[in-house]
TORKOL-4160 file (C-alpha; in steps of 0.2 Angstrom, whole numbers, padded with zeros to 4 digits, m for minus):
110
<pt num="1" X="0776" Y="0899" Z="0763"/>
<pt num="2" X="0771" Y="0895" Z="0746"/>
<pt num="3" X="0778" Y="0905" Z="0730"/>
<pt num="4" X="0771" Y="0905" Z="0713"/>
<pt num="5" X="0772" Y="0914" Z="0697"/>
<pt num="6" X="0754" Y="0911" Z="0684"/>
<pt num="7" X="0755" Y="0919" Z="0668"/>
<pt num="8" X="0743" Y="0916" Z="0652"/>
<pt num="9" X="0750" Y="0910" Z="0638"/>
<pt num="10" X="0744" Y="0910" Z="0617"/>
<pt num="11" X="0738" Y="0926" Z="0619"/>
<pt num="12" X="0744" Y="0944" Z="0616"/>
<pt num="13" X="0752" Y="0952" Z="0629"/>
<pt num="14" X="0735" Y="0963" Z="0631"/>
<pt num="15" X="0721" Y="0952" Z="0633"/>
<pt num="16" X="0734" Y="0940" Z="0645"/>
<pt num="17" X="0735" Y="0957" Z="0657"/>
<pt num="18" X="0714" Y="0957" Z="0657"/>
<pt num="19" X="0714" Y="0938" Z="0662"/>
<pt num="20" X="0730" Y="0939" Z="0675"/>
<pt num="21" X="0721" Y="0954" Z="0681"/>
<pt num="22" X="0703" Y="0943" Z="0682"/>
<pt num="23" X="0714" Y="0928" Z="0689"/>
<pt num="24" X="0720" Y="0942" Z="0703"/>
<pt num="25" X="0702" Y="0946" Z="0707"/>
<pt num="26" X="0695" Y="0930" Z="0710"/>
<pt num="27" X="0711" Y="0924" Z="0718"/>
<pt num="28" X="0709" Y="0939" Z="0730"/>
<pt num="29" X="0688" Y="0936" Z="0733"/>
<pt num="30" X="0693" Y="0917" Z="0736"/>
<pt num="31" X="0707" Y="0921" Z="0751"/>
<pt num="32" X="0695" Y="0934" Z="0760"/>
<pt num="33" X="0680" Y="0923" Z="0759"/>
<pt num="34" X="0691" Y="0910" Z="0768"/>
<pt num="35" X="0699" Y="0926" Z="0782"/>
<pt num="36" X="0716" Y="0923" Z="0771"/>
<pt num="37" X="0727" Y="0934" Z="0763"/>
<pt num="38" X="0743" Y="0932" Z="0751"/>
<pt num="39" X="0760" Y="0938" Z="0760"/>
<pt num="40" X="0763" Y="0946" Z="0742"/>
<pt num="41" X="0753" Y="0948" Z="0725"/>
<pt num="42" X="0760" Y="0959" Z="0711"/>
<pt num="43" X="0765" Y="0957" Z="0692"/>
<pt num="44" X="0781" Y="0955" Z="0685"/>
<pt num="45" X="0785" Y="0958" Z="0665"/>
<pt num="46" X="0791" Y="0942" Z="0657"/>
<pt num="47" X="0804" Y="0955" Z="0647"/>
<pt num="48" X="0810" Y="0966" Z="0659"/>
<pt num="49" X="0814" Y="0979" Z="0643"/>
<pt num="50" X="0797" Y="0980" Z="0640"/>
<pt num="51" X="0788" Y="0995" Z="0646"/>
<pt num="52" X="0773" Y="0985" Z="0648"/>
<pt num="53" X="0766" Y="0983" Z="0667"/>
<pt num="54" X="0769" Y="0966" Z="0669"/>
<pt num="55" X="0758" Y="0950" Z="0664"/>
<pt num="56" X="0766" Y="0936" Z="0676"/>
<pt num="57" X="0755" Y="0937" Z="0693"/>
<pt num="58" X="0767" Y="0933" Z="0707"/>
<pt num="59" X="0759" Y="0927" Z="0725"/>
<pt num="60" X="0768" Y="0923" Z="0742"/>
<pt num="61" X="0755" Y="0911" Z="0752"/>
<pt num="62" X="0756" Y="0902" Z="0769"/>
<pt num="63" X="0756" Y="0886" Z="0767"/>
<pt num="64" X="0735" Y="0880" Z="0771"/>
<pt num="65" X="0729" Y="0895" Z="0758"/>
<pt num="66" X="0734" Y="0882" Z="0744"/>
<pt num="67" X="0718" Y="0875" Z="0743"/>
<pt num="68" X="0711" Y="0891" Z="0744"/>
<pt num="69" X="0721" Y="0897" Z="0728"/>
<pt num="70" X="0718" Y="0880" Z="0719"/>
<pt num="71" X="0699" Y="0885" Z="0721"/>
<pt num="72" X="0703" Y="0900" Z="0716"/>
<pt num="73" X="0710" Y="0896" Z="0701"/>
<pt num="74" X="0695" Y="0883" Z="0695"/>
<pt num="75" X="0681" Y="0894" Z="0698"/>
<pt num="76" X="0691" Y="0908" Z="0687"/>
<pt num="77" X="0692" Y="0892" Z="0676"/>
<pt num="78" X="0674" Y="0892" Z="0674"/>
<pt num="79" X="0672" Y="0909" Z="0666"/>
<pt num="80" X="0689" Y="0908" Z="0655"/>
<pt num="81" X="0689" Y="0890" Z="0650"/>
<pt num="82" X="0702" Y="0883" Z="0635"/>
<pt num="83" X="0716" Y="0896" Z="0643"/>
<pt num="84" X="0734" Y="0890" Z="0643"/>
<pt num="85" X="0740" Y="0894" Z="0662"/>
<pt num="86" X="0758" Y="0893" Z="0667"/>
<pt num="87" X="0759" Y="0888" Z="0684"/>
<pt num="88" X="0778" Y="0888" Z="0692"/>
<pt num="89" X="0785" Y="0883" Z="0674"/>
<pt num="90" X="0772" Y="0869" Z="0674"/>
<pt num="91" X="0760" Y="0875" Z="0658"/>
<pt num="92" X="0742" Y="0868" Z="0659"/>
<pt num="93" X="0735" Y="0869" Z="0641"/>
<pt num="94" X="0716" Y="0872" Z="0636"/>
<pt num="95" X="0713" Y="0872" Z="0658"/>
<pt num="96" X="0696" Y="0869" Z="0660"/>
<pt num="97" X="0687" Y="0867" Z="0679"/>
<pt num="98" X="0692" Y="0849" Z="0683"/>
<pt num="99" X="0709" Y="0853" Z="0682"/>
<pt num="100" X="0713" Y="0857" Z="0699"/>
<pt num="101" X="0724" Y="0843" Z="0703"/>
<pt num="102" X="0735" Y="0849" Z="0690"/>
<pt num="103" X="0734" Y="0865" Z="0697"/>
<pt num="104" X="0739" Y="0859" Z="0711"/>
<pt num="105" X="0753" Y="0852" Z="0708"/>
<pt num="106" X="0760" Y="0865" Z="0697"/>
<pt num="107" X="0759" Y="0877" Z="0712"/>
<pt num="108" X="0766" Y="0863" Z="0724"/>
<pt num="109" X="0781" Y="0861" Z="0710"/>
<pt num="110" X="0786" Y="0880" Z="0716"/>
């Protein structure tokens, strides 16, 4: 199993729910296009005080969906390029779609 925690980063915490909530899409179209699906996917609030619904997407994968996720990640890339993405504690800065080894091996540092 593969555990990973991506949140946006530089933004308010409202636009970073629209793109964590795009990021969720895509990385849920991705996995069903392969006949995969995450163990678990929900959003956690980086400030558990706040009464906001949470900005940090949280996804429990098997192993071979990495890949998946990775592709997942660039082609949500494509549309949301010069995003800051934190990645297990790993933080990709200005990401754009040839950044998938980095993506890689932030979700691999998990």
């Amino acid at each position: 199993m593969v555990s990973i925690n991506a949140s946006i980063e530089n933004v308010d915490p409202n636009k970073a729910r629209d793109l964590a909530l795009d990021l969720e899409t895509h990385i849920k179209r991705e996995l069903s296009r392969n006949d995969l699906e995450a163990q678990n996917m929900e959003f956690n609030r980086a400030d558990k005080n706040a009464q906001d619904l949470g900005t940090i997407l949280s996804i429990v994968l098997a192993g071979p969906a990495v890949v998946v996720l990775a592709n997942a990640i660039r082609d949500w890339v494509k549309f949301n390029s010069g995003t800051d993405l934190d990645i297990n504690g790993v933080i990709i800065n200005n990401l754009n779609s040839e950044d998938v080894s980095k993506v890689i091996e932030a979700i691999n540092a998990g």
